[in-house]
Phi, psi and omega in degrees: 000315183292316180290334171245017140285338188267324151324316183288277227298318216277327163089026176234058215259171176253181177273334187264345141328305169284344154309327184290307149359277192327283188316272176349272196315333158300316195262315198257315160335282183299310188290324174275013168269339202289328206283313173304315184277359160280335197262319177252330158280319154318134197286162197245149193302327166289003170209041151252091184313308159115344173195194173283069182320346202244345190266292187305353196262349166316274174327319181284341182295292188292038090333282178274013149322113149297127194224090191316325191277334197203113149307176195283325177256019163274348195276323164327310192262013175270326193289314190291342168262000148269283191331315162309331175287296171330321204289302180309330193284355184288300168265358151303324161290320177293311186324318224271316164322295202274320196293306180322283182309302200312305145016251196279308253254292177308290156010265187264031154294281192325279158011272181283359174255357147313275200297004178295330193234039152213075163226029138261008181305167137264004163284347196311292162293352146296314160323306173276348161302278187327286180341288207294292164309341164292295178347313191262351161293315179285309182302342165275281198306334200251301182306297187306303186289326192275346171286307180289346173265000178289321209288312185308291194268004156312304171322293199291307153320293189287002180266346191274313181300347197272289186319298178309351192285307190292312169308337191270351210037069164148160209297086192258146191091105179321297223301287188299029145253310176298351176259002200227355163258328199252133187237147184295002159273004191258073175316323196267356179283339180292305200316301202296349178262331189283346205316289177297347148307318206288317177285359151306290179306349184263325173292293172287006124302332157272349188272304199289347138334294189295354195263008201240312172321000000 
């Protein structure tokens, strides 16, 4: 990678270098702001409120309300079936997230693994283009964004389990039990979100061997 940055400096560079460049630096780029900000930005189980405050304290009000139009358990059962509704759009989005990636993820391993026995090709770098960038397109557009609408409505669930908790008498809801098991010494919950950062970096590594071979 540094002999076809020093080449560019030199200004005796091919087209297709600066594309392999191009690529290298995108790939290696991308993963590594994503691995930081998982590691170092992101919020942590000790300064993560962990829900909606304005939603639950809404809910506990329309709760403890006499309400001539709606008894307690129909208002129970109106949360439970937004809560429920909520809960599918969760997986329905990991769905859409696993069909999409298994996709573009196979595409480009296939790719590069095309390209093993053409990286004396001039195709050679269209190839490490194509790899790198389908790759960082599902992880933004797809992966990266649906982690933030999750994080939103993860928020919104667990102020419904908060409410419901307190009207059921008893600990209701998976999400606010499992946020209530992880403490910021619990590494491997960072690991398991950086992974696909991590095999993007492992993917422009191996693409940058091979450009160096």
């Amino acid at each position: 990678m540094w002999t076809i940055l020093a080449s560019f400096l030199d200004y005796n560079v091919s087209i297709g270098s600066i594309i392999t460049a191009i690529a290298l630096l995108l790939g290696f780029g991308i993963s590594t702001v994503f691995i930081l900000y998982e590691w170092v930005f992101r919020v942590t189980p000790s300064n993560d409120k962990g829900f909606d405050e304005d939603l639950k304290e809404d809910l506990d009000k329309w709760l403890s309300e006499n309400d001539e139009k709606m008894n307690c358990c129909d208002k129970l059962n109106s949360i439970l079936k937004d809560y429920d509704i909520s809960c599918s759009e969760l997986r329905r989005r990991d769905n859409i997230v696993l069909v999409i990636g298994t996709i573009i993820i196979t595409a480009s391993l296939l790719i590069f693994g095309n390209a093993v026995n053409a990286s004396q090709s001039n195709l050679f770098p269209i190839y490490a283009f194509a790899s790198i960038v389908l790759y960082s397109i599902w992880l933004i557009c797809i992966h990266w964004t649906s982690n933030k609408l999750d994080d939103i409505q993860y928020r919104r669930i667990k102020a419904m389990e908060k409410s419901l908790t307190r009207h059921l008498s008893y600990d209701f809801g998976m999400y606010s039990y499992i946020r209530s098991k992880i403490s910021d010494k619990d590494y491997w919950l960072r690991l398991r979100r950086s992974f696909w950062d991590v095999i993007l970096l492992l993917l422009s590594f191996a693409w940058l061997l091979m450009s160096l071979s």
